[in-house]
N, C-alpha and C positions, 0 to 999 in steps of 0.2 A: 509602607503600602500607599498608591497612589488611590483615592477614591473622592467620588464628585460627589459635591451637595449644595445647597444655599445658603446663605446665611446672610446676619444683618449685623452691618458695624456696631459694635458700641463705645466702642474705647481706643484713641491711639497712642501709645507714647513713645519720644524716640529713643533712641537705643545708641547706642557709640555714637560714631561721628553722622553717619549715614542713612543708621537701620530704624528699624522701629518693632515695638512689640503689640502687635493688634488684637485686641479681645474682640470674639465676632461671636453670635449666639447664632451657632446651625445648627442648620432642619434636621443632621441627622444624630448631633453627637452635643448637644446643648454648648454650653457657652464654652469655647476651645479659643486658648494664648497660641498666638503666631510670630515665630519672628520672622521677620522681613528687613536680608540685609540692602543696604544699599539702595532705601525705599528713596529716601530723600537724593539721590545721587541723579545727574543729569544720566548716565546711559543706564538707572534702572528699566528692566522689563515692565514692572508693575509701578505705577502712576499713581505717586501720594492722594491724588483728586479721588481716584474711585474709594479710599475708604474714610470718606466723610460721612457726618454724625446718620447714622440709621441708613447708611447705604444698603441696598439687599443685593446683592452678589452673587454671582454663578461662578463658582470656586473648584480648582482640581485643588487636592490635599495631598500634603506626605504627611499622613499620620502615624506614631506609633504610639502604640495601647501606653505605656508603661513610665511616657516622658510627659513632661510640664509644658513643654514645649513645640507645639508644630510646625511645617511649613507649606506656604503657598505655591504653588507650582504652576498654577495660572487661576487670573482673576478678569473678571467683566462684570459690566452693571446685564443683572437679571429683570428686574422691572425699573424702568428710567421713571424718576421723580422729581422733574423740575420745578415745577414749582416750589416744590418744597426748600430750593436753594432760591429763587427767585421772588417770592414773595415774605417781607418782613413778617408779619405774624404769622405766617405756618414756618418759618425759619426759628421761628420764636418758640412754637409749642412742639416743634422738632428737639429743640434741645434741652424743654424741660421733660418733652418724653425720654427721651435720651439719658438724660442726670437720673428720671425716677428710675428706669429698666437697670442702667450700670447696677443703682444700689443695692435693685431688689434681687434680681436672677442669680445666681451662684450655681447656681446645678448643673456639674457636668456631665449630663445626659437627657436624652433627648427628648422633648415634652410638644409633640406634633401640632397637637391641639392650641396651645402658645405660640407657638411659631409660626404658625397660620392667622391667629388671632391680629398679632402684630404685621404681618404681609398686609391683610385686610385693613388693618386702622392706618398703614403709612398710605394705601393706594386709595382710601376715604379722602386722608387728608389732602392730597393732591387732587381730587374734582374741583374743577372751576364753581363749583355750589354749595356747595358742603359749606355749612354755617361753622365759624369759628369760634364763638365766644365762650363758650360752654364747652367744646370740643374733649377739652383735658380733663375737663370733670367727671361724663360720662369715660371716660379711658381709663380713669384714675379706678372708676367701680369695676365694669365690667374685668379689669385687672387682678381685681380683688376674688373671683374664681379662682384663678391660676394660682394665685400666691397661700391659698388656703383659708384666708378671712374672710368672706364671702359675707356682707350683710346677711339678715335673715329677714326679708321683707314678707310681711302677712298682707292681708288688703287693706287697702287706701285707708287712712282715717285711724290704724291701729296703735296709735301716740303721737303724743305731742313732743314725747322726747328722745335723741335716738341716743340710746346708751353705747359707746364703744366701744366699752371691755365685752359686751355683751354682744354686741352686734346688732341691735334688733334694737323697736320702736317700743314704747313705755307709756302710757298714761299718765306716770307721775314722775317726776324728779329724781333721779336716781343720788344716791347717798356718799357719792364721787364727782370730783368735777369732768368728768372723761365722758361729756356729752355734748348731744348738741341740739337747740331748741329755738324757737321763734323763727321768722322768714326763713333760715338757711336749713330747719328741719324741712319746712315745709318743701322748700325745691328739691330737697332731698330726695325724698319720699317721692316727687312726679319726674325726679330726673331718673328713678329704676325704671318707671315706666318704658320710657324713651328709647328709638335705638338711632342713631347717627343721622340719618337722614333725617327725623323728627326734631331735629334743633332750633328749626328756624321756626318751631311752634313754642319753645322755649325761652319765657321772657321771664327776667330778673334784673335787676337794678345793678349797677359795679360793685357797690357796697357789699350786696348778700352775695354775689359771684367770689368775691374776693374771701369773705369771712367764710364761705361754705369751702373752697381750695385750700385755708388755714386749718382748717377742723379734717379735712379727710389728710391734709400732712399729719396731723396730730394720729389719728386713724392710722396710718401706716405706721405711725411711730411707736403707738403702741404694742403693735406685731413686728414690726423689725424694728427693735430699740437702736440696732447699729444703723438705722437710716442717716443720722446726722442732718447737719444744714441744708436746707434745698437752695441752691446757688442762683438758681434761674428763674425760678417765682416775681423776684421785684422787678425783674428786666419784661415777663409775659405779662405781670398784671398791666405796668406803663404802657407796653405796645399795645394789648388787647384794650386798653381803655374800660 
């Protein structure tokens, strides 16, 4: 059955000589495997370039309910994001968006609300203003709805410590080390504040940027134990500075 929808690369890899097999997370049918024969071949219809890392795409489908497998039928760029290809640091935090989403998503079926979420943070990321330093960090929480762990933040001032088994801020030292406390609690707590546009109000040293990114890895690692290594961390922290 032929049917249209959007959706946002995640993943390519190739396939025999030619083809490739594309994980793409769409708007209608959550994250769906494509093969694509003859992606890599000079007289392919469909042009390896459109499905780079978080492209968003305006896709006809041949789906069937009952296979592992789909295919493309026609493909085009849905919202164009150049910069995103053209500048080093959002190329940067492109790809550890990219590494965190492959690990995290698995559902295949359709979660609108997500899907929308991620349109919004890739067309943020590509404003010529939009503050980057901090970027991933706020993306990394607000994410944290969709995946089901969702902090539990009470008002400002509610601990000193934020427990991560638990979710939530503490008064005292939790009786685990699966916490997090001192500067990197503290931005913690004013980065839920914050919504994307408010970044450039958002000041922290590299140190606590970097140590508060390690601790919300640890954070997802404790709700997706199969996270594994984050590959793209040491390459954003060096570009981001």
């Amino acid at each position: 059955m032929l049917i249209s929808t959007h959706g946002i690369v995640f993943h390519t890899t190739r396939y025999a000589d030619s083809g490739a097999v594309v994980k793409i997370y769409t708007e209608k049918f959550g994250l769906q495997s494509f093969l694509v024969k003859g992606l890599f071949s000079r007289n392919s219809k469909l042009k390896a370039a459109l499905f780079g890392h978080l492209s968003i795409l305006d896709l006809v489908i041949d789906r069937h309910e009952h296979r592992n497998l789909h295919y493309i039928r026609e493909a085009g760029i849905y919202i164009p994001l150049q910069r995103l290809q053209d500048d080093m640091s959002r190329s940067s935090l492109v790809l550890f968006i990219n590494e965190l989403l492959y690990k995290c998503i698995r559902e295949e079926e359709p979660n609108p609300a997500l899907f929308s979420y991620l349109v919004t943070v890739l067309q943020l990321l590509n404003e010529p203003g939009i503050s980057l330093h901090s970027f991933h960090l706020l993306f990394m929480l607000r994410l944290t709805r969709f995946l089901g762990f969702s902090p539990r933040f009470a008002k400002a001032g509610s601990g000193e410590f934020f427990d991560m088994e638990e979710g939530l801020f503490l008064d005292s030292e939790p009786m685990h080390r699966y916490f997090i406390s001192g500067p990197p609690a503290e931005a913690l707590e004013r980065l839920q504040l914050m919504e994307f546009h408010d970044l450039h109000d958002f000041e922290i040293s590299r140190s606590v940027r970097d140590t508060l990114l390690d601790r919300l890895i640890d954070y997802y690692r404790l709700h997706i134990p199969d996270l594994g290594e984050m590959k793209s961390v040491k390459v954003l922290q060096e570009i981001l500075g």
